[in-house]
C-alpha positions in Angstrom: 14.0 -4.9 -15.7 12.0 -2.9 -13.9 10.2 -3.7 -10.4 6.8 -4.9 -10.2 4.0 -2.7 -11.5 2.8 -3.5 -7.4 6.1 -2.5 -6.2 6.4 0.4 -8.0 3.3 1.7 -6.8 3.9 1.0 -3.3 7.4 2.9 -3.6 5.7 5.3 -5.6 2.9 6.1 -2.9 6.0 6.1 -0.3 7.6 8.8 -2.0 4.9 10.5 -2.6 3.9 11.0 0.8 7.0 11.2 2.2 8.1 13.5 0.3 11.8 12.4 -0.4 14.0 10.6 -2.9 14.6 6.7 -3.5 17.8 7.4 -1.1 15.9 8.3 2.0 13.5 5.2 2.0 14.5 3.7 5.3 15.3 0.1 4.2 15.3 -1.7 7.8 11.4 -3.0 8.2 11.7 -2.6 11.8 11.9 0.7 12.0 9.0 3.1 11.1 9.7 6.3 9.4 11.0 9.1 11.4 7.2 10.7 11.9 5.7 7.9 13.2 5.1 7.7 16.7 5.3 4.1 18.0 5.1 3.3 21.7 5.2 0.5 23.6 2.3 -2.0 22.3 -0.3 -2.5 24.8 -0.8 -6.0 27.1 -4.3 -6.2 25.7 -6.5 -4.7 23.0 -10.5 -4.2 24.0 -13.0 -5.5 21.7 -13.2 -1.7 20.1 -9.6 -1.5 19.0 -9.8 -5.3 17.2 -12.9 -4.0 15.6 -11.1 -0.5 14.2 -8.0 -3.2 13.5 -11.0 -5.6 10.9 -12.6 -2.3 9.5 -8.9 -1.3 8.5 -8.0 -4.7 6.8 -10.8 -4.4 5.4 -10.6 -0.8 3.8 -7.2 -1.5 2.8 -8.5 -5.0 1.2 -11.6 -3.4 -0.9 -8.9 -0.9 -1.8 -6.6 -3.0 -3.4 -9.8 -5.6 -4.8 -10.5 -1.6 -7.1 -6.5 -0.9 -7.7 -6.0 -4.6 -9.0 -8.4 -3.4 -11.8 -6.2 -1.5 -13.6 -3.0 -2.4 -11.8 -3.7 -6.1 -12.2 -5.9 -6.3 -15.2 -5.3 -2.9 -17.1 -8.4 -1.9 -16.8 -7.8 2.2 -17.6 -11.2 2.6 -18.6 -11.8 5.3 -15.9 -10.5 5.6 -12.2 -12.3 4.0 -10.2 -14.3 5.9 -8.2 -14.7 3.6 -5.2 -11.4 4.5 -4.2 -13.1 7.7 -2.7 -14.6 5.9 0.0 -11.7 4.1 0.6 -8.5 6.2 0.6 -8.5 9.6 1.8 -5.7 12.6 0.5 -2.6 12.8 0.5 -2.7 8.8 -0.6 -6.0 9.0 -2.8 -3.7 11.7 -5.0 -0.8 9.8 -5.4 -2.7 6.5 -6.5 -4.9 8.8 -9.0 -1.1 9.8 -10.0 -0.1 6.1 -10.2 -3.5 5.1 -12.1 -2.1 7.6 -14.9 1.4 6.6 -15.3 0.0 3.1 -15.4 -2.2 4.1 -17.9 -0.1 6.1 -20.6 2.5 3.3 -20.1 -0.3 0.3 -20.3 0.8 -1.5 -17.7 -0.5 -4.8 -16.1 0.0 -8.1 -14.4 0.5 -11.4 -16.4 -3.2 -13.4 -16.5 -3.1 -15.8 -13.7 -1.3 -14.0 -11.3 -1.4 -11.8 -8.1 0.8 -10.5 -5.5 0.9 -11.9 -2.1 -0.4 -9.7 1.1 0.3 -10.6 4.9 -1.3 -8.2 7.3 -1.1 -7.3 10.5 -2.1 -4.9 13.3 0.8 -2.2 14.4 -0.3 -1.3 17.8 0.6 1.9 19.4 1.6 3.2 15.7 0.5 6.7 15.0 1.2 9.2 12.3 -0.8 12.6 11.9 -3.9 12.2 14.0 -3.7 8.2 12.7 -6.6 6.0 14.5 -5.3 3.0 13.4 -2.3 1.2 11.6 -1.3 -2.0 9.7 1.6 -3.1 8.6 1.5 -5.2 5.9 3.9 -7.3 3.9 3.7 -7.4 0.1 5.2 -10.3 -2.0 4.8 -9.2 -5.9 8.0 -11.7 -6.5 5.9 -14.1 -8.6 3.4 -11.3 -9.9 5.3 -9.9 -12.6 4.3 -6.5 -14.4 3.9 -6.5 -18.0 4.3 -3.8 -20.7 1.8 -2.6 -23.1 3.2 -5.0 -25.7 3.0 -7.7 -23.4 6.8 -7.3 -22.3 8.1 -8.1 -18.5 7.9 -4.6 -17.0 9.0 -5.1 -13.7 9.9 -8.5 -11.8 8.7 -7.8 -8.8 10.0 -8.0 -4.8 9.3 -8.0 -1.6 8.0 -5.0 0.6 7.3 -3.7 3.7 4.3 -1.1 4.1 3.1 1.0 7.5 -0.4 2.0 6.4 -2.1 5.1 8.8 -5.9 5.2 8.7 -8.4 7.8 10.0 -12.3 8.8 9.9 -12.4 11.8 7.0 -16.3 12.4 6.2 -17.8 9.9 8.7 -15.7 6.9 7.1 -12.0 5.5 8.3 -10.5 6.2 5.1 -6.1 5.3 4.6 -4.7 8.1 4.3 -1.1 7.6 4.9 1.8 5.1 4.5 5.6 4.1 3.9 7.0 1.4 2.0 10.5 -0.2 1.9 11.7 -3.1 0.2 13.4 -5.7 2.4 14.7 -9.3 2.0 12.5 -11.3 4.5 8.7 -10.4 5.9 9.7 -9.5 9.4 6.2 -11.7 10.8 5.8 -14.7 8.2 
């Protein structure tokens, strides 16, 4: 069996913009991938940063709400273009790349089901001119993936993401991330 159709997007995207092989995915979810700067976190956050921490949840949110579409419910109709104002490259390319593998392959989630998100801040987190970054802990363990004939695709699992977000035309867009698949959310 394969992993989820969620999980092989989020590795997918990983590669992608990493740039490397299933071997160098860093499988410890407590420590961020070699370009990401990460100091100490600060003692307090100012009403500013917690607002740049919501409008980040909440791109990432409305971005997956448009990916469930066709990841989710097989909706390959046409990418949607929503995504635009959302995700910015190199991360808007790979999911146009993932929306077409889904799409010749017909994949989807079983009716009734949806993976699992926990999200957090990551303070002090920066990767290539990042504002702001979440971590975020993806459970597609009971959201299996399902063929275009309706078979079990992918079974799903649990992963680990460190999502990088910055303003590209006026808009904080996500424009960066990792993934790794571990065992045990490291903030549940």
């Amino acid at each position: 069996m394969h992993r989820s159709v969620f999980a092989v997007v989020a590795l997918a995207v990983s590669l992608v913009l990493a740039g490397c092989s299933p071997g160098g995915v860093d499988e410890s979810p407590d420590s961020p991938s070699p370009s990401v700067s990460v100091p100490a976190p600060p003692s307090s956050v100012n009403a500013e940063t917690e607002a740049l921490y919501a409008e980040a949840e909440y791109v990432f949110l409305q971005s997956m709400e448009f990916r469930y579409r066709f990841e989710r419910d097989g909706d390959y109709t046409s990418f949607p273009e929503e995504l635009g104002d959302l995700l910015a490259d190199p991360f808007l390319a790979s999911v146009r790349q993932l929306y077409d593998y889904g799409q010749q392959h017909g994949l989807h989630g079983q009716a009734g089901t949806q993976p699992k998100l926990a999200i957090r801040p990551y303070p002090g987190a920066s990767k290539d001119g990042s504002e702001v970054a979440l971590r975020v802990c993806l459970d597609t363990t009971e959201a299996p993936a399902l063929d275009a004939d309706g078979q079990v695709f992918s079974e799903g699992g649990l992963f680990f993401m460190e999502l990088f977000f910055k303003h590209v035309d006026g808009r904080l867009k996500l424009f960066s991330g990792t993934t790794t698949e571990i065992e045990q959310c490291p903030f549940d």
